[in-house]
PDB file of N, CA, C and O in Angstrom:
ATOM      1  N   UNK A   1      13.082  24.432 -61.439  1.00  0.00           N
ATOM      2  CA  UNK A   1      13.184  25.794 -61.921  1.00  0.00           C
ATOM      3  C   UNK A   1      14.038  25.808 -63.197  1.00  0.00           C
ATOM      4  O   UNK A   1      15.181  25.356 -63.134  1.00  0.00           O
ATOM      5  N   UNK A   2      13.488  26.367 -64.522  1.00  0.00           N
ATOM      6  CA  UNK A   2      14.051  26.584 -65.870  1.00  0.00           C
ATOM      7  C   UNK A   2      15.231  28.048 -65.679  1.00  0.00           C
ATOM      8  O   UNK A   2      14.947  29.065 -65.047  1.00  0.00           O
ATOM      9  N   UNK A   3      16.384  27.827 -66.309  1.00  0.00           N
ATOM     10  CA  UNK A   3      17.132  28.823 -66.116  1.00  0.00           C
ATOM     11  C   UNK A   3      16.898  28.828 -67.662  1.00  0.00           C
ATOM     12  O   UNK A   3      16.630  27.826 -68.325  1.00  0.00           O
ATOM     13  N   UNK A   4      17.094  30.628 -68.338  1.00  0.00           N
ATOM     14  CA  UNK A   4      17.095  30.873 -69.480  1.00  0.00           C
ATOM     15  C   UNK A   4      18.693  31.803 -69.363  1.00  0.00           C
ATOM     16  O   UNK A   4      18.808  32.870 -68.760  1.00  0.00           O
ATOM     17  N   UNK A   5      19.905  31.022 -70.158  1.00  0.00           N
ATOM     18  CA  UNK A   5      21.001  32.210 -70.499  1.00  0.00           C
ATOM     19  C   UNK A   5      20.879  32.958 -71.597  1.00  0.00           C
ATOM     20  O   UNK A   5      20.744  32.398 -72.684  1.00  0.00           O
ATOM     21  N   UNK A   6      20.897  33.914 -71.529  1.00  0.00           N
ATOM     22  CA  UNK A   6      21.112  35.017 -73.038  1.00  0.00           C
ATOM     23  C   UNK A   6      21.924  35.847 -72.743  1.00  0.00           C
ATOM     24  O   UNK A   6      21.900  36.685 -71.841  1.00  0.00           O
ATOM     25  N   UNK A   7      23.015  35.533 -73.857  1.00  0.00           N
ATOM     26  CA  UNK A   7      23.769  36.388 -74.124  1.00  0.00           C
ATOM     27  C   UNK A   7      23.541  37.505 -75.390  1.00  0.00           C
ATOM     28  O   UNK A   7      22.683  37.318 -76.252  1.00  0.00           O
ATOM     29  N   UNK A   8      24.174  38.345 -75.378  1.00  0.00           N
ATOM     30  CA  UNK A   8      23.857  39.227 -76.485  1.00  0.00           C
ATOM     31  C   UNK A   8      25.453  39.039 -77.036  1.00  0.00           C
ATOM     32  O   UNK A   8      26.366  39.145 -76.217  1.00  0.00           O
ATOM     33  N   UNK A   9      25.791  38.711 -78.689  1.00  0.00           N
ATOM     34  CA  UNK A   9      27.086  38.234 -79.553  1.00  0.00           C
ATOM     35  C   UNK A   9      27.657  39.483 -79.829  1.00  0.00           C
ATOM     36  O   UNK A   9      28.814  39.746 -79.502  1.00  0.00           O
ATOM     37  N   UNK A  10      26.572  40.642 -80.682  1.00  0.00           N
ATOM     38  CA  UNK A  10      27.118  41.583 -80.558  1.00  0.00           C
ATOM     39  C   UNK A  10      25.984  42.788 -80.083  1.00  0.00           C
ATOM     40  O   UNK A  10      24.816  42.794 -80.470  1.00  0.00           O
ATOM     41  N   UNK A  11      26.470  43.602 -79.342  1.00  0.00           N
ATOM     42  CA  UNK A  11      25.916  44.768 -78.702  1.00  0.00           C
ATOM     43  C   UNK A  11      25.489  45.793 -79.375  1.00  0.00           C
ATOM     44  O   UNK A  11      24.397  46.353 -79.276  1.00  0.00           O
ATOM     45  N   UNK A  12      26.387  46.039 -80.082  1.00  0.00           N
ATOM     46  CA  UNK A  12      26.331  47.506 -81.069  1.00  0.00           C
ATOM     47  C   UNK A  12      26.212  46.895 -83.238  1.00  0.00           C
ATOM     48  O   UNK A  12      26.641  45.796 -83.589  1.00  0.00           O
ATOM     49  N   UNK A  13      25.752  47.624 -83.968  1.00  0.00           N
ATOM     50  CA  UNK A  13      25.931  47.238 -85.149  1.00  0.00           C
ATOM     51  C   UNK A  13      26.936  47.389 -85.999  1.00  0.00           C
ATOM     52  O   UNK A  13      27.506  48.425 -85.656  1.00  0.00           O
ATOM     53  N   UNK A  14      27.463  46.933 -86.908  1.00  0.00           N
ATOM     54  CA  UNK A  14      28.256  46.190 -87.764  1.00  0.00           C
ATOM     55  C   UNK A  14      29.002  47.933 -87.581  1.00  0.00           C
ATOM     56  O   UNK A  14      29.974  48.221 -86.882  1.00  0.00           O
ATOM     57  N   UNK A  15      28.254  48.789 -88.368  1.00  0.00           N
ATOM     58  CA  UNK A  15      28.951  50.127 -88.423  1.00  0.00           C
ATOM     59  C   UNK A  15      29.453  50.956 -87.442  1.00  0.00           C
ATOM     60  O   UNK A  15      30.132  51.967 -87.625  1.00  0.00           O
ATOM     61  N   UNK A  16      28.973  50.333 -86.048  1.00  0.00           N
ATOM     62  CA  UNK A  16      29.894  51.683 -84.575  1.00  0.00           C
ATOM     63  C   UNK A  16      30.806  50.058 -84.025  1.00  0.00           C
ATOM     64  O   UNK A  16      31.473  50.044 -82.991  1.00  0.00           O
ATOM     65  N   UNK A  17      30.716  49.330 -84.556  1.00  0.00           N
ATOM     66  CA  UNK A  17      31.968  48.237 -84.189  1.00  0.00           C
ATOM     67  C   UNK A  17      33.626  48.471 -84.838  1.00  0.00           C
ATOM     68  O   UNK A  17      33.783  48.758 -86.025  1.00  0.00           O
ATOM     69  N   UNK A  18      34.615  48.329 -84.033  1.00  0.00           N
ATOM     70  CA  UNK A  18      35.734  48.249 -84.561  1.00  0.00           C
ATOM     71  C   UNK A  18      36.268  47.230 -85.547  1.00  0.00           C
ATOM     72  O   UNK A  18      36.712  47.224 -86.696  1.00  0.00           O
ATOM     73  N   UNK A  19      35.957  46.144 -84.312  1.00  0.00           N
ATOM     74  CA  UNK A  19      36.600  44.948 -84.862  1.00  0.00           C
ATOM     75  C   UNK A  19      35.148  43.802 -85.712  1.00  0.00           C
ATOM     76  O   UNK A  19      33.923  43.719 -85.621  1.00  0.00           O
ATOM     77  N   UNK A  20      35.841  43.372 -86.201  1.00  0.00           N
ATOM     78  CA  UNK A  20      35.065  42.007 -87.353  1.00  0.00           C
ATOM     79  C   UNK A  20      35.148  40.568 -86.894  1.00  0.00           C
ATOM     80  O   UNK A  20      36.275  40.219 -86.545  1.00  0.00           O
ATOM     81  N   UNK A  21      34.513  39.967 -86.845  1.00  0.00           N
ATOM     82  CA  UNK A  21      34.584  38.335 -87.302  1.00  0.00           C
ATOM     83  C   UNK A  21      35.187  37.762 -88.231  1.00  0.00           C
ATOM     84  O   UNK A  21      34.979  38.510 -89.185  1.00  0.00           O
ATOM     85  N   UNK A  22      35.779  36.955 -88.575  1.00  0.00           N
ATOM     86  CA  UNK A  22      36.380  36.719 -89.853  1.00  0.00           C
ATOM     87  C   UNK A  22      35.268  36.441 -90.628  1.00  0.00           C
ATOM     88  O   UNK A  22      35.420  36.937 -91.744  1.00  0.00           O
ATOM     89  N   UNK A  23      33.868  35.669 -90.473  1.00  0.00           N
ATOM     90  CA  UNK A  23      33.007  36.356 -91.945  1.00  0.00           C
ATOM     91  C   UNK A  23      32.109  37.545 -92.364  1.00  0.00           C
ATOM     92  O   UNK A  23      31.397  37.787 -93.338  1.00  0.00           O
ATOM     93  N   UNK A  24      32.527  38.348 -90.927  1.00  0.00           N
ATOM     94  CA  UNK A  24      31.979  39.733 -91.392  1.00  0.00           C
ATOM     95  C   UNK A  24      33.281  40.505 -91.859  1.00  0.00           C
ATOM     96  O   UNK A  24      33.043  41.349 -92.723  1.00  0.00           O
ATOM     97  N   UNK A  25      34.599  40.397 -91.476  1.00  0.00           N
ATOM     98  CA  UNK A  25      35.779  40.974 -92.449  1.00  0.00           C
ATOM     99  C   UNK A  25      35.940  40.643 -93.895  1.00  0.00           C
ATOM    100  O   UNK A  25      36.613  41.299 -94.690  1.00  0.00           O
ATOM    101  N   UNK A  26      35.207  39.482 -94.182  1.00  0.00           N
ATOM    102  CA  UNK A  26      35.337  38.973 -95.543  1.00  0.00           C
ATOM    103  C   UNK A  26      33.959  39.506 -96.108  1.00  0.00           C
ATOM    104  O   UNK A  26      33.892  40.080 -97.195  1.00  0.00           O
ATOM    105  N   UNK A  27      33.079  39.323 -95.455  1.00  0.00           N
ATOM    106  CA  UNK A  27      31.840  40.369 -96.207  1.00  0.00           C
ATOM    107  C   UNK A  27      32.171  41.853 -96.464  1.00  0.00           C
ATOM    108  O   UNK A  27      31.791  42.533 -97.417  1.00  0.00           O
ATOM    109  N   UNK A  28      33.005  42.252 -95.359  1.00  0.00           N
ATOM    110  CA  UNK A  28      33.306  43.810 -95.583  1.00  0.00           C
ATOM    111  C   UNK A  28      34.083  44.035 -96.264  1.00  0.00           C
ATOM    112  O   UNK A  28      34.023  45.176 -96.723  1.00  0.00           O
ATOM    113  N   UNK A  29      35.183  43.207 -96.720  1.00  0.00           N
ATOM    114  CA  UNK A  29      35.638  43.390 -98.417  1.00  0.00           C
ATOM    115  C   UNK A  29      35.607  42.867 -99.219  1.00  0.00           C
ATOM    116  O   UNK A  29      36.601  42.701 -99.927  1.00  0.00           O
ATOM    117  N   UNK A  30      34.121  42.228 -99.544  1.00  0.00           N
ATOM    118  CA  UNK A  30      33.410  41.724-100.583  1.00  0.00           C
ATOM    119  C   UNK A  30      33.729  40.465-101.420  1.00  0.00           C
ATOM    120  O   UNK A  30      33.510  40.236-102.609  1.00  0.00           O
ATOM    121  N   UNK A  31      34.645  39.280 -99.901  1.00  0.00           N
ATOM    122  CA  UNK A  31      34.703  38.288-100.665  1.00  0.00           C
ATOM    123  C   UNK A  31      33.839  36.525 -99.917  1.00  0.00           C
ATOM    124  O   UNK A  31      32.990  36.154 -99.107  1.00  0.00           O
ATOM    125  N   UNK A  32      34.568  36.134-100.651  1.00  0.00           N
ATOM    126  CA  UNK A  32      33.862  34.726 -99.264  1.00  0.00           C
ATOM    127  C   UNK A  32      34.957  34.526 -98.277  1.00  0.00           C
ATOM    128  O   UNK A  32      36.085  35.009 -98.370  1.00  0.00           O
ATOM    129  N   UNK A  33      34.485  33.722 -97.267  1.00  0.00           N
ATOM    130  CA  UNK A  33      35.419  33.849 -96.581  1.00  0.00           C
ATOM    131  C   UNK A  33      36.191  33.009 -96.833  1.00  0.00           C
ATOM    132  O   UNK A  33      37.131  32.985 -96.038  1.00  0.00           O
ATOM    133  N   UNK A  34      36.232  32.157 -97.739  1.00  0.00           N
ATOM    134  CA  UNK A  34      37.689  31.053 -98.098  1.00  0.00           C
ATOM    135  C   UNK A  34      38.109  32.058 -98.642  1.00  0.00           C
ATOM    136  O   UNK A  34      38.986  32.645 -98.009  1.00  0.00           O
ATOM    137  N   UNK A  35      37.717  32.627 -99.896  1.00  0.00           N
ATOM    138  CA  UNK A  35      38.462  33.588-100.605  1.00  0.00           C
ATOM    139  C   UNK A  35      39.618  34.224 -99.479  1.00  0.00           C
ATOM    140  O   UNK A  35      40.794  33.883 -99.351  1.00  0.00           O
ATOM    141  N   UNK A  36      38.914  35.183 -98.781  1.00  0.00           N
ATOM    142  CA  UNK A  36      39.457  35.984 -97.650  1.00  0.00           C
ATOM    143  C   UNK A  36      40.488  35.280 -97.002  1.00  0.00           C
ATOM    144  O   UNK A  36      41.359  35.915 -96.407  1.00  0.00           O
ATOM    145  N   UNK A  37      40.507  33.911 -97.043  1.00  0.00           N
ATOM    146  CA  UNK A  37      41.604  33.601 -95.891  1.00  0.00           C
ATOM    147  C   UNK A  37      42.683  33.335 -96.705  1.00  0.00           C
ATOM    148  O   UNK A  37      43.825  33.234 -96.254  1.00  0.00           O
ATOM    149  N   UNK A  38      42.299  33.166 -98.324  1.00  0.00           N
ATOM    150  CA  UNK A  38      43.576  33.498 -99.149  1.00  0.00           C
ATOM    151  C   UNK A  38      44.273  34.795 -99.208  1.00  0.00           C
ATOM    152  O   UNK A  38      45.468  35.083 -99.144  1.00  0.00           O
ATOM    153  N   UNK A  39      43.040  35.610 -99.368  1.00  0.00           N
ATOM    154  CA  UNK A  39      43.818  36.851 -99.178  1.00  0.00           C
ATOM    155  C   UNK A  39      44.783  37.255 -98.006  1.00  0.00           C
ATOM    156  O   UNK A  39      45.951  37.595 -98.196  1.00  0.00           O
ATOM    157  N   UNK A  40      44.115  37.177 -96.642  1.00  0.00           N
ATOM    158  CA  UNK A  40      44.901  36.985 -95.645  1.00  0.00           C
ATOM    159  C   UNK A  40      46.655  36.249 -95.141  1.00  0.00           C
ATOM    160  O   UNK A  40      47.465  36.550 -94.265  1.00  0.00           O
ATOM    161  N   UNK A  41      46.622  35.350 -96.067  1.00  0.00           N
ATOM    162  CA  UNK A  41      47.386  34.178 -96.150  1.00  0.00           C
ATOM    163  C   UNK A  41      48.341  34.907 -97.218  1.00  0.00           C
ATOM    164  O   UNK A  41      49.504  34.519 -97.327  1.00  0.00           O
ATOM    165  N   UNK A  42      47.979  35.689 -97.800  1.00  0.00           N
ATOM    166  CA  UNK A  42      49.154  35.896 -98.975  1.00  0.00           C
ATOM    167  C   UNK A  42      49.279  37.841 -98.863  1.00  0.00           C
ATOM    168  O   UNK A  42      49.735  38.605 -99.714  1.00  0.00           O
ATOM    169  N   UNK A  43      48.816  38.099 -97.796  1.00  0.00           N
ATOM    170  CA  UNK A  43      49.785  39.153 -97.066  1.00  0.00           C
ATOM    171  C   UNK A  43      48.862  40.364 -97.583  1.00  0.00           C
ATOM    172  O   UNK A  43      49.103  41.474 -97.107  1.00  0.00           O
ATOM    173  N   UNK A  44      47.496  40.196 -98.816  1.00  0.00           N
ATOM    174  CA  UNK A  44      47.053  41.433 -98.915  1.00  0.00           C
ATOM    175  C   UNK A  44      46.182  41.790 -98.469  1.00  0.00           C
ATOM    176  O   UNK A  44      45.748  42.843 -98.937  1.00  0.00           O
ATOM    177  N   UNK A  45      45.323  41.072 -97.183  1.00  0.00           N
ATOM    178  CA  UNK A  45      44.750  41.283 -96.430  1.00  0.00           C
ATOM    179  C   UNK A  45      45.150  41.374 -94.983  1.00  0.00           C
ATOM    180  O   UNK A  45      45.759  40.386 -94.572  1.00  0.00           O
ATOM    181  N   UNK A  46      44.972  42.204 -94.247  1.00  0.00           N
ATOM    182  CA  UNK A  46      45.556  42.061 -92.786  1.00  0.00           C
ATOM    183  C   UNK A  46      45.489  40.957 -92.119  1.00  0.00           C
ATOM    184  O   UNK A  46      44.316  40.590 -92.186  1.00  0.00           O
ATOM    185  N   UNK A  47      46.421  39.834 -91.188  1.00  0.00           N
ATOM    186  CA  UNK A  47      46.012  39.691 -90.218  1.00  0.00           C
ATOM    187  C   UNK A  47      44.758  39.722 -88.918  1.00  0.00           C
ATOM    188  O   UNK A  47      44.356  40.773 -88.419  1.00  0.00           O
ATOM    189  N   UNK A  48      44.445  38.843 -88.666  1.00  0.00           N
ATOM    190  CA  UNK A  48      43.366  39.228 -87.383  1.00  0.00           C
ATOM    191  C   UNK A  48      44.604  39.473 -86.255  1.00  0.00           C
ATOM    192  O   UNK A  48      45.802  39.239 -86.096  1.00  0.00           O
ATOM    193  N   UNK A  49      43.479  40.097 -85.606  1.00  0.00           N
ATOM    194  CA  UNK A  49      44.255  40.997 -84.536  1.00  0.00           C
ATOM    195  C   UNK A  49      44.244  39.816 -83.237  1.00  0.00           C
ATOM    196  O   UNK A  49      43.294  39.070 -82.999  1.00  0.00           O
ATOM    197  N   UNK A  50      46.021  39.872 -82.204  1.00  0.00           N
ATOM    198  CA  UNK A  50      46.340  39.306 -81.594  1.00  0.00           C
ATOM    199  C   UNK A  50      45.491  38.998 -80.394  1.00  0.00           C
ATOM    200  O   UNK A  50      46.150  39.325 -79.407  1.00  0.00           O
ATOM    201  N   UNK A  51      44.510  38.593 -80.093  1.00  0.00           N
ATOM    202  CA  UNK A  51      43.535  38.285 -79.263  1.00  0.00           C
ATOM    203  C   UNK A  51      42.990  37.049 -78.688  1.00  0.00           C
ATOM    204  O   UNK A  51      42.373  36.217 -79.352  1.00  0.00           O
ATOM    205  N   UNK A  52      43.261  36.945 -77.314  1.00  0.00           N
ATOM    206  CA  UNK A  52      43.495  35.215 -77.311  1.00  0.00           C
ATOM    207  C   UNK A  52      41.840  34.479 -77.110  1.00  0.00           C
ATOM    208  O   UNK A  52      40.883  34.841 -76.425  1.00  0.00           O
ATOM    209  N   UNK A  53      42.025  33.348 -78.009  1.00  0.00           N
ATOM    210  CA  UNK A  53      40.807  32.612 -78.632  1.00  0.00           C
ATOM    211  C   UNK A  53      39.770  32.901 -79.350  1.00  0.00           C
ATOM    212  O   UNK A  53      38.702  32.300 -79.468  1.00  0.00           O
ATOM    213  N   UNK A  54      40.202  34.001 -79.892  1.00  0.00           N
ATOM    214  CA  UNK A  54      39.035  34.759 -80.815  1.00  0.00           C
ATOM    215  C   UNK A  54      40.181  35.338 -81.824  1.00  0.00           C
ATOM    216  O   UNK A  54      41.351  35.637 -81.584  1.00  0.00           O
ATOM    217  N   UNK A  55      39.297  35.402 -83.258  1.00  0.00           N
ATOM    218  CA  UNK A  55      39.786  35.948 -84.353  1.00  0.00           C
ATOM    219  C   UNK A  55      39.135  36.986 -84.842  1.00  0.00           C
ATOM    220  O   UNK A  55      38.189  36.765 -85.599  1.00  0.00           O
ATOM    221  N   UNK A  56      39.604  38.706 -84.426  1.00  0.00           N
ATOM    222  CA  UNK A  56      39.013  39.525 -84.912  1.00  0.00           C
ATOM    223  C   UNK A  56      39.812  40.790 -85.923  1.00  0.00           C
ATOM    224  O   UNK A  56      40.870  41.310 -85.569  1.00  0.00           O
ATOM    225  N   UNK A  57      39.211  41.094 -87.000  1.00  0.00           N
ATOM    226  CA  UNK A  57      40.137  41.832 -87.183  1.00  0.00           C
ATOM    227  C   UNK A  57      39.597  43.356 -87.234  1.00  0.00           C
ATOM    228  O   UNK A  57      38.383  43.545 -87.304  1.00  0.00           O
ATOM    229  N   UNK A  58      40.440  44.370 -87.202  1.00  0.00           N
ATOM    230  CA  UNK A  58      40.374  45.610 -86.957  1.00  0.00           C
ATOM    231  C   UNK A  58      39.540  45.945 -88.241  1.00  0.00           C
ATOM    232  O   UNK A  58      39.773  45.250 -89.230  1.00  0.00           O
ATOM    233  N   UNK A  59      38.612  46.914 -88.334  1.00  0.00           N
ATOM    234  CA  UNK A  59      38.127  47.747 -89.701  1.00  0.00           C
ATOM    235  C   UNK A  59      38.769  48.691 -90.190  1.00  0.00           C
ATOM    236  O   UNK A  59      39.076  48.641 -91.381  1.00  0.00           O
ATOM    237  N   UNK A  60      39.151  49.845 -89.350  1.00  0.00           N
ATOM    238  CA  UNK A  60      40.374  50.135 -90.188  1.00  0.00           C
ATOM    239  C   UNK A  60      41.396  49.825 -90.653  1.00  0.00           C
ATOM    240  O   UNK A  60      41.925  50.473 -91.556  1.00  0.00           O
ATOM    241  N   UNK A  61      41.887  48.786 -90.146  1.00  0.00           N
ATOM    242  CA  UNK A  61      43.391  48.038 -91.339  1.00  0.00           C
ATOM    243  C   UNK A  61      42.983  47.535 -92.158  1.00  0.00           C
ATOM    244  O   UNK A  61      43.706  47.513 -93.154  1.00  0.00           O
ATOM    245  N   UNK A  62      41.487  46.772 -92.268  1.00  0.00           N
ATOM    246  CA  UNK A  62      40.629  46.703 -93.327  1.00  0.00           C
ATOM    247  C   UNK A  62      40.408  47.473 -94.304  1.00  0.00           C
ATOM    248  O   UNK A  62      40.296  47.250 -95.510  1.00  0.00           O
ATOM    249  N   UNK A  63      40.376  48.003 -93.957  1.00  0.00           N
ATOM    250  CA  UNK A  63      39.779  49.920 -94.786  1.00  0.00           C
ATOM    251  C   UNK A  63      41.293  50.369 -95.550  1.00  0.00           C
ATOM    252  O   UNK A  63      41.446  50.693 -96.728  1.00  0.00           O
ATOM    253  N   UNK A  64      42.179  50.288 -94.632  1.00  0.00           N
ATOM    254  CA  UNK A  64      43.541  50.807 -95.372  1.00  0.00           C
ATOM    255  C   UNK A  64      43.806  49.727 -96.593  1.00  0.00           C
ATOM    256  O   UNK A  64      43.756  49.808 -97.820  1.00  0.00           O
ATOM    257  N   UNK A  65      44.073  48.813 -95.776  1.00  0.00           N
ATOM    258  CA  UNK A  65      44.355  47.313 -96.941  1.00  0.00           C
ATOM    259  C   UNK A  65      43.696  47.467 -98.528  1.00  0.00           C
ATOM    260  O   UNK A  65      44.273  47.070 -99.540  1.00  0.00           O
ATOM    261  N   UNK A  66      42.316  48.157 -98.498  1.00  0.00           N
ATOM    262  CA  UNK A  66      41.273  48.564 -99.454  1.00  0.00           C
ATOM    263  C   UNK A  66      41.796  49.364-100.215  1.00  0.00           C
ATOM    264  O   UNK A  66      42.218  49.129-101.347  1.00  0.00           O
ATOM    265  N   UNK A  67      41.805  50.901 -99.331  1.00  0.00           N
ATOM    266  CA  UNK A  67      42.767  51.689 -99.686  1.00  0.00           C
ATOM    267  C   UNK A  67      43.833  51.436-100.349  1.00  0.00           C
ATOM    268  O   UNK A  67      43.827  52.027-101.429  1.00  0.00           O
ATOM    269  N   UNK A  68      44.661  50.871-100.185  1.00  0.00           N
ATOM    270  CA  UNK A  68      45.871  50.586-100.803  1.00  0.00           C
ATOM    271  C   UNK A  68      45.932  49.938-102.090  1.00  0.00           C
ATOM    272  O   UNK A  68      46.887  49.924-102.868  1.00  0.00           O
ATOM    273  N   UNK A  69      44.708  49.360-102.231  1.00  0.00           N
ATOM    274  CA  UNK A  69      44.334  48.060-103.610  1.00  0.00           C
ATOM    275  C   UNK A  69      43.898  49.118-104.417  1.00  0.00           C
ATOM    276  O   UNK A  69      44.234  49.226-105.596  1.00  0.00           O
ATOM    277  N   UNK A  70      43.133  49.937-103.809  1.00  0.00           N
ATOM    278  CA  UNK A  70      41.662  50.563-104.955  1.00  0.00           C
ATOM    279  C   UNK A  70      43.137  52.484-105.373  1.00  0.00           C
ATOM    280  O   UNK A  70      42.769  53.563-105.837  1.00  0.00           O
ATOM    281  N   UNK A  71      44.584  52.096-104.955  1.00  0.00           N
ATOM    282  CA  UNK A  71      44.988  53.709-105.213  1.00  0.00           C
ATOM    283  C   UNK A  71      44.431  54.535-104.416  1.00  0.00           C
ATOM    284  O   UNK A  71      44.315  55.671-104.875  1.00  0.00           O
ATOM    285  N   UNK A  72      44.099  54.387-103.526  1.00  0.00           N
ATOM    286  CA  UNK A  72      43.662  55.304-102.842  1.00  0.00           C
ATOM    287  C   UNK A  72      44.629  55.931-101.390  1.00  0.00           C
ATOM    288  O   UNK A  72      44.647  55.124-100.461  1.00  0.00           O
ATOM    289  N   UNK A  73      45.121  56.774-101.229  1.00  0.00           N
ATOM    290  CA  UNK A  73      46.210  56.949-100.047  1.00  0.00           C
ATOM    291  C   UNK A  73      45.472  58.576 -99.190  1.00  0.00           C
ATOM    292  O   UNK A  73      44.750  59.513 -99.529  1.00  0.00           O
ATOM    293  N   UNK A  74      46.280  58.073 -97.830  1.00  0.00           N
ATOM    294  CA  UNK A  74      45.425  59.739 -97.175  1.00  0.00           C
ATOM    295  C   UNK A  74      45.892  60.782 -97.515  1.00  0.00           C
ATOM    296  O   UNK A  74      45.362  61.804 -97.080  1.00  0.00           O
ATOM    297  N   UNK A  75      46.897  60.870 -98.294  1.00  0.00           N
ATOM    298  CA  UNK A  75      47.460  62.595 -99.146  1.00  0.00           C
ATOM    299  C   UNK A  75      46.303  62.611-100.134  1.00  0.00           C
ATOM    300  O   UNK A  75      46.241  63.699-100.707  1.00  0.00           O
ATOM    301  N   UNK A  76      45.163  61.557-100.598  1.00  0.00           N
ATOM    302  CA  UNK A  76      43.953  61.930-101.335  1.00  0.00           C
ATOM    303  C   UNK A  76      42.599  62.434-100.777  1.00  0.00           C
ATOM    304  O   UNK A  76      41.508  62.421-101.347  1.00  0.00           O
ATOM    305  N   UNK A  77      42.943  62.933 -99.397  1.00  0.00           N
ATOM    306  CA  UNK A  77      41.813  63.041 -98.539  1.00  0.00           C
ATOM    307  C   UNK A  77      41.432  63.998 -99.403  1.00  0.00           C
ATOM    308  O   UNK A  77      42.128  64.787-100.041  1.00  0.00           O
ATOM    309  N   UNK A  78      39.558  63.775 -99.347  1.00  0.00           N
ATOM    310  CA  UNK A  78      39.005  64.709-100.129  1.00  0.00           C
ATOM    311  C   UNK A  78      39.129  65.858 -99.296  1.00  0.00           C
ATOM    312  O   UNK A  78      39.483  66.925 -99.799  1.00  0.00           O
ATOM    313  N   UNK A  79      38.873  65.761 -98.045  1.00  0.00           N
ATOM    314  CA  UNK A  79      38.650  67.447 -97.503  1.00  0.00           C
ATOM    315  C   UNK A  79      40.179  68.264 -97.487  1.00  0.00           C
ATOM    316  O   UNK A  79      40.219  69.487 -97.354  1.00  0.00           O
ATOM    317  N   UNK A  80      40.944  67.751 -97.581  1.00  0.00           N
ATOM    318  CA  UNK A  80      42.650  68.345 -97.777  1.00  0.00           C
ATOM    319  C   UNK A  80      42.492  68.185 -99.236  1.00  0.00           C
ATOM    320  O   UNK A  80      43.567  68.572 -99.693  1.00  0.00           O
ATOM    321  N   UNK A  81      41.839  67.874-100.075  1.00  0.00           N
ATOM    322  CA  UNK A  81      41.998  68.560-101.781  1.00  0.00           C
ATOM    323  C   UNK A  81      40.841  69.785-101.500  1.00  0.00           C
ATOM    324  O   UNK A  81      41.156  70.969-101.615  1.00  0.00           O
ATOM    325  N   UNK A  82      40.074  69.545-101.286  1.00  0.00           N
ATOM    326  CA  UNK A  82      39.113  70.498-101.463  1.00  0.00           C
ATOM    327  C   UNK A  82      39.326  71.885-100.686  1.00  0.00           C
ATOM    328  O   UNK A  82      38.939  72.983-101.087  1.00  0.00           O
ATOM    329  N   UNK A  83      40.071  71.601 -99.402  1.00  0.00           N
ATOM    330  CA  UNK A  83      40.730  72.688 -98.594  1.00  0.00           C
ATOM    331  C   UNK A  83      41.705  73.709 -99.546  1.00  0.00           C
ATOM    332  O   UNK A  83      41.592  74.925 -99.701  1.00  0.00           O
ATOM    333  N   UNK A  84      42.949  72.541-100.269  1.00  0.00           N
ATOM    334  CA  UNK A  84      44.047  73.136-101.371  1.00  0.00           C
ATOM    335  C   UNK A  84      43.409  73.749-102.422  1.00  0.00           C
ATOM    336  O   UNK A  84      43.896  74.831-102.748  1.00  0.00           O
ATOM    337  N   UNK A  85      42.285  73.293-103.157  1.00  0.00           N
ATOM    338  CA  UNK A  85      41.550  74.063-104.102  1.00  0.00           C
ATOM    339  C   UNK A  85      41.474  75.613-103.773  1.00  0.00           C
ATOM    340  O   UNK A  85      42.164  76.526-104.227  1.00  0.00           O
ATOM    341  N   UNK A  86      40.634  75.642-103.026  1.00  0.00           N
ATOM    342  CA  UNK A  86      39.782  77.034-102.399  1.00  0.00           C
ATOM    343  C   UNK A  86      40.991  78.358-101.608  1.00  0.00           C
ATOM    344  O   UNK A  86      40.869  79.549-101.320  1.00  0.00           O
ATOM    345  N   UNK A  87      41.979  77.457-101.513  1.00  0.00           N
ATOM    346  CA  UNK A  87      43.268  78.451-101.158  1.00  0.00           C
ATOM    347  C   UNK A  87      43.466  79.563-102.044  1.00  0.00           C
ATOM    348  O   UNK A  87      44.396  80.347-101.853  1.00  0.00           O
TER     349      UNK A  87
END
């Protein structure tokens, strides 16, 4: 008797996922992933998150980390300017 295992790696797609792979965190901020582990390594990229035997990192500290490079901060939220406008 043939046994077939299948697993499924990931369940849901790239966009309703939290966490990353380290070469989908480095695709998601547009570098390679050697690049990325420099970045990582020299503090302007987050950390992967503390998780034992796996390296994943969060998308939003991703996203902030971005944030923070590109000037961008949450006192620039568009809907809190656009709210202050219309006051």
């Amino acid at each position: 008797m043939t046994m077939i295992n299948c697993a499924l790696i990931h369940a849901l797609p790239p966009s309703d996922r939290r966490v990353f792979g380290r070469a989908e965190a480095a695709s998601f901020v547009g570098a390679s992933v050697g690049y990325f582990d420099k970045l990582v390594r020299a503090g302007i990229m987050p950390a992967p998150l503390p998780l034992p035997g796996v390296k994943r990192w969060d998308v939003r500290a991703l996203d902030r980390a971005l944030d923070g490079l590109s000037g961008i901060s949450e006192s620039q939220d568009f809907d809190n300017e656009w709210d202050r406008l219309v006051q």
